[in-house]
SERO-4910 file (N, C-alpha, C, O; in steps of 0.05 Angstrom, whole numbers):
BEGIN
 pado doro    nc1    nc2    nc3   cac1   cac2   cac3    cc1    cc2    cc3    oc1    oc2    oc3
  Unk    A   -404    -41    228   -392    -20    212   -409      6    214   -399     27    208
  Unk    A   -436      5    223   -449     27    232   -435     53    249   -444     73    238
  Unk    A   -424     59    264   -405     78    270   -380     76    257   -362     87    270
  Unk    A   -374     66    235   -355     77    214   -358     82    193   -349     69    174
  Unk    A   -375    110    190   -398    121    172   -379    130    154   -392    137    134
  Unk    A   -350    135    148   -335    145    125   -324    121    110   -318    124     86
  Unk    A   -322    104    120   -315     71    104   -323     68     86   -346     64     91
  Unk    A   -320     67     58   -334     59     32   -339     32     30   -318     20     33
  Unk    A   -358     17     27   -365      4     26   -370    -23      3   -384    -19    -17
  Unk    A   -362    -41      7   -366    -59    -31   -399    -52    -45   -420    -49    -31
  Unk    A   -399    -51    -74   -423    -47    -85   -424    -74   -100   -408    -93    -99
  Unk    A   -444    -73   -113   -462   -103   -117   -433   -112   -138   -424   -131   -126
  Unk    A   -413   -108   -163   -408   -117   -180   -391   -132   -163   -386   -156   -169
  Unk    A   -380   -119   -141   -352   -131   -116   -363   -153   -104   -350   -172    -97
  Unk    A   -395   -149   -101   -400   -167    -87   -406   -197    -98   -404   -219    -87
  Unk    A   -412   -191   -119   -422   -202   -145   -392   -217   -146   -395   -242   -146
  Unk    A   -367   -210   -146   -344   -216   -150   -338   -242   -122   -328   -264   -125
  Unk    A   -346   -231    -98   -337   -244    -81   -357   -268    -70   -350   -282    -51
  Unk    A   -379   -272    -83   -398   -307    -93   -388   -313   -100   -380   -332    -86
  Unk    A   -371   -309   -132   -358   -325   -146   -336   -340   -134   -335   -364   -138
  Unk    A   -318   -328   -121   -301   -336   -102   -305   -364    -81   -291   -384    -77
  Unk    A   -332   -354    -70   -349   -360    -41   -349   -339    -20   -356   -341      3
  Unk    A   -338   -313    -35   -340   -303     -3   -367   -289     -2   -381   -292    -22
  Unk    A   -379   -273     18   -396   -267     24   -378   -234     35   -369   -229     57
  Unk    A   -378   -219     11   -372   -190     13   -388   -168     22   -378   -147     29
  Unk    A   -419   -173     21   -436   -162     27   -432   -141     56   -429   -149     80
  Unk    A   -433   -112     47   -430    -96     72   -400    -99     87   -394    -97    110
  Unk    A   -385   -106     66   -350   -103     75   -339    -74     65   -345    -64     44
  Unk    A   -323    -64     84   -315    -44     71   -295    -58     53   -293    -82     56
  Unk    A   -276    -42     31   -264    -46      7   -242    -65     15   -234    -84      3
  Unk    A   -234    -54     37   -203    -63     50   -208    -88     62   -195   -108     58
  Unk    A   -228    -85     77   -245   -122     91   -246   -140     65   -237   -163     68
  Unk    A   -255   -133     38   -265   -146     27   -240   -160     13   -238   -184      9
  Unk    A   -220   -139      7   -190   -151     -4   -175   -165     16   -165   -186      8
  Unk    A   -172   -160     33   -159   -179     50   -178   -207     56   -165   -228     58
  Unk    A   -198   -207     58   -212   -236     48   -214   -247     26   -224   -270     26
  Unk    A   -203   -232     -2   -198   -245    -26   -165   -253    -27   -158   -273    -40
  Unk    A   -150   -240    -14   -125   -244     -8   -121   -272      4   -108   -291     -5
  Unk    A   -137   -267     30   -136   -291     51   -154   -324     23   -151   -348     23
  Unk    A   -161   -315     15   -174   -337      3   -159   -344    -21   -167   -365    -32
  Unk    A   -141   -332    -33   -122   -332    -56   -107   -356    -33   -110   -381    -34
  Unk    A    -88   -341    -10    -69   -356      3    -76   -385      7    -66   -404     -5
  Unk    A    -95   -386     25   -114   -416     23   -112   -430     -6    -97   -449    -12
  Unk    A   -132   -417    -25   -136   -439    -38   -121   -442    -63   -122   -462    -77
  Unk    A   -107   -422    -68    -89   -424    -89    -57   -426    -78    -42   -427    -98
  Unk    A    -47   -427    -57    -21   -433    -49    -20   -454    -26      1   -460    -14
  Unk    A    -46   -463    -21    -48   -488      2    -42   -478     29    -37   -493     48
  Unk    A    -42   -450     31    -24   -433     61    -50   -435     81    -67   -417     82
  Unk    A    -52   -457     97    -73   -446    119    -69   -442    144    -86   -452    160
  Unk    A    -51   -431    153    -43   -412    179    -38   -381    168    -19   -372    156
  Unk    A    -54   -371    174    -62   -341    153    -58   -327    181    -55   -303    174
  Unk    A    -55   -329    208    -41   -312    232    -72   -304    250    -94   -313    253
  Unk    A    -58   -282    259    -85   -276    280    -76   -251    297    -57   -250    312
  Unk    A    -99   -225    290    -90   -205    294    -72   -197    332    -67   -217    345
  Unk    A    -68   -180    340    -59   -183    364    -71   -178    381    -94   -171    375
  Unk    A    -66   -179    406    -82   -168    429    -90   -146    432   -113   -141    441
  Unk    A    -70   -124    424    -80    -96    423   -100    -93    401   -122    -82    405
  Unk    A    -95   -100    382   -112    -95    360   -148   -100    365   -168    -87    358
  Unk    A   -145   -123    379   -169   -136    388   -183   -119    402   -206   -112    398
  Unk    A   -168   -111    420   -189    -98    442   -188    -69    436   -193    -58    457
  Unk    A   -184    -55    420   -179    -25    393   -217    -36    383   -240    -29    390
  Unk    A   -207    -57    367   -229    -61    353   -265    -77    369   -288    -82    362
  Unk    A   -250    -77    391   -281    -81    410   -285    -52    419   -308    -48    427
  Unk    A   -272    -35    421   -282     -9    432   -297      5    408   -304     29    411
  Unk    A   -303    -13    379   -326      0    355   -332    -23    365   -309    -31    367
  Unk    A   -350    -48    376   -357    -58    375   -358    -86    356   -377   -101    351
  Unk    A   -320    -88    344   -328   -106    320   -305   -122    340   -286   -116    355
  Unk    A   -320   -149    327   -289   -169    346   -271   -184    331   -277   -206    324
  Unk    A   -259   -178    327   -235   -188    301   -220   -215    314   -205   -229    300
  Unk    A   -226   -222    341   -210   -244    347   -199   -264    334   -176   -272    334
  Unk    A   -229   -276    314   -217   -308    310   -218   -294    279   -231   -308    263
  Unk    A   -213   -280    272   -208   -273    239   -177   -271    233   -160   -265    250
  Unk    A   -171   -276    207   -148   -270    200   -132   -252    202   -143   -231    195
  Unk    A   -105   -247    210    -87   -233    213    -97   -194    193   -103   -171    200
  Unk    A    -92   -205    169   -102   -189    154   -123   -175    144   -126   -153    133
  Unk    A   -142   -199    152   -173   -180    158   -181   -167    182   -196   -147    184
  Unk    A   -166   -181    204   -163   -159    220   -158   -134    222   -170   -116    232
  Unk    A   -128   -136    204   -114   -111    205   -128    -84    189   -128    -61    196
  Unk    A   -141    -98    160   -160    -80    155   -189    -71    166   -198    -50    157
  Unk    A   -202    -84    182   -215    -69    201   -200    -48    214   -208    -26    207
  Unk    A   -178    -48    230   -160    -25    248   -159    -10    222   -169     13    222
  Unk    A   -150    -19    201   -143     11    181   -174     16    178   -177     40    177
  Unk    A   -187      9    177   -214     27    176   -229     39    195   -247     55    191
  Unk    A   -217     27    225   -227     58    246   -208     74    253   -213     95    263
  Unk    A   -180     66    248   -161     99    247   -166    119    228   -159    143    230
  Unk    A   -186     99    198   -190    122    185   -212    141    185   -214    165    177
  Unk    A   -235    114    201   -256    141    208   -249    165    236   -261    185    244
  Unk    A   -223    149    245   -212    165    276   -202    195    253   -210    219    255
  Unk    A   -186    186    237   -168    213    219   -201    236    205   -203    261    201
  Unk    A   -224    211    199   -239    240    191   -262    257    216   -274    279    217
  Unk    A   -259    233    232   -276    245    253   -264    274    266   -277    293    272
  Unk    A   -233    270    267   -211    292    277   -217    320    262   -222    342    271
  Unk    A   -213    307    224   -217    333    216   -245    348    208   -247    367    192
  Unk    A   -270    333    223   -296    354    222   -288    354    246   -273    373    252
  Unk    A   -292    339    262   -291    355    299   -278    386    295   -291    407    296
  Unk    A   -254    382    293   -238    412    285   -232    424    268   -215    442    268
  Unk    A   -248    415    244   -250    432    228   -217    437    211   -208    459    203
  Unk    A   -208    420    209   -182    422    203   -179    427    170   -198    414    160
  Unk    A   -164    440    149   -164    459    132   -136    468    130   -121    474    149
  Unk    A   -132    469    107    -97    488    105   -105    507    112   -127    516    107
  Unk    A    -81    523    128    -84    555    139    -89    536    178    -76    537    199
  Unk    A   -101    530    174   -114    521    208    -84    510    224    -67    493    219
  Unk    A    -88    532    245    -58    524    268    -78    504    285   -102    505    292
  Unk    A    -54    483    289    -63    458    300    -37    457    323    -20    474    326
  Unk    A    -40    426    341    -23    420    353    -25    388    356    -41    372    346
  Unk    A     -8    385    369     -7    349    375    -19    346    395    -13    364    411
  Unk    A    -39    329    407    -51    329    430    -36    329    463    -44    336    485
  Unk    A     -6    316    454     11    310    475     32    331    475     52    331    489
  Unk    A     27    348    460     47    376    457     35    396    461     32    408    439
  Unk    A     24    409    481     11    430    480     26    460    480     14    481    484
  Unk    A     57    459    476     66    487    465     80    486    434     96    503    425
  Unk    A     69    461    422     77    472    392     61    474    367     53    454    355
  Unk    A     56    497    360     31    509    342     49    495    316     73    488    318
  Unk    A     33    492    289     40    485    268      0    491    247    -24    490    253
  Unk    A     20    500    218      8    510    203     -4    487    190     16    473    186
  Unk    A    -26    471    179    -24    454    165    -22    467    128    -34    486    117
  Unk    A     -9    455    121    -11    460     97    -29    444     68    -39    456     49
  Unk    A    -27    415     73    -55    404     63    -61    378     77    -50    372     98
  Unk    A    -80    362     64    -92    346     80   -102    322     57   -120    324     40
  Unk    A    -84    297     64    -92    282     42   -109    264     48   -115    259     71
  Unk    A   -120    250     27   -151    240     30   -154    214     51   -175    204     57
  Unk    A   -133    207     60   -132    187     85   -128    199    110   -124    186    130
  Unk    A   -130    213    109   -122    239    131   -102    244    154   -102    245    179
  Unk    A    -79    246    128    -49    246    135    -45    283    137    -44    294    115
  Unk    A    -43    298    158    -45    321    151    -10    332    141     10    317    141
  Unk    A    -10    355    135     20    358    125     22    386    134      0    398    135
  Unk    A     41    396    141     40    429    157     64    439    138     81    426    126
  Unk    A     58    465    138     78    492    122    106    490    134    106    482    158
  Unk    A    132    496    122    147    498    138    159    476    148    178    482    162
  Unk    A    154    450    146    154    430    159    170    401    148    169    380    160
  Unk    A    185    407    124    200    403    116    193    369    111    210    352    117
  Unk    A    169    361    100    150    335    104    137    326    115    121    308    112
  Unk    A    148    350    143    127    338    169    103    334    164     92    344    144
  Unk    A     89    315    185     63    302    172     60    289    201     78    282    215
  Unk    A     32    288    206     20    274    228    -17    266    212    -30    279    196
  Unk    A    -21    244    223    -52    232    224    -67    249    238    -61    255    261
  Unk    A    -94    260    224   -112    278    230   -117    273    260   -115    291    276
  Unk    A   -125    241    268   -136    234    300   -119    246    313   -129    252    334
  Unk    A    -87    255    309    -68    262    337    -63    287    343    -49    292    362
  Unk    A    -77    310    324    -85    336    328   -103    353    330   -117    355    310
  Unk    A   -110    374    355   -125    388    357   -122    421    341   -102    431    331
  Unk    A   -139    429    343   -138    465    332   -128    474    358   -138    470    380
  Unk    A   -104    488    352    -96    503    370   -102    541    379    -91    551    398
***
């Protein structure tokens, strides 16, 4: 999790929470740590032990940070991926500096300018004018 320096991280009471359990939360981000209390609800409180297994794409997404999600659960998988699209959405908006007022573009659109208008804390950006429009901070540059 070392290069996913915006990830919040569990603090001792969560962790403290997830012994009690058995899990070992220590240095999970928030979302790792729920989907392993989830996964461990399904197990041991509903007898469910085919809990899935993330996909191929996902896998090799998540070896390019160096984390290998292979033989983990469907769902703990999936929250690793939501936690490097989300350091992808804040890495986007320091790289470029992104800000309401800032004309941006889509990386695969290079003739359509757009105003952003705000920027919410998962870094869903939202543009003026745009009638909801909304794109993920990672898929736009400053134009």
């Amino acid at each position: 999790m070392s290069n996913l320096k915006n990830i919040q991280l569990t603090n001792q009471a969560q962790i403290a929470f997830g012994k009690r359990l058995g899990l070992d939360l220590d240095s999970k981000s928030i979302g790792v740590a729920r989907a392993k209390i989830d996964d461990a609800i399904t197990r041991d409180f509903y007898g469910l032990t085919h809990l899935g297994h993330p996909s191929e794409k996902q896998c090799a997404l998540a070896l390019k940070f160096g984390i290998d999600i292979s033989s983990m659960s469907k769902a703990v998988g999936a929250a690793y991926i939501d936690d490097i699209m989300y350091q992808l959405n804040m890495n986007a908006i320091s790289k470029h500096n992104l800000a309401p007022g800032v004309f941006v573009r889509y990386t695969d659109q290079p003739n359509e300018n757009l105003v952003i208008s705000s920027i919410a804390p998962d870094g869903t950006v939202y543009f003026k004018c745009g009638n909801g429009q909304r794109a993920w901070a990672r898929s736009l540059v400053r134009a």
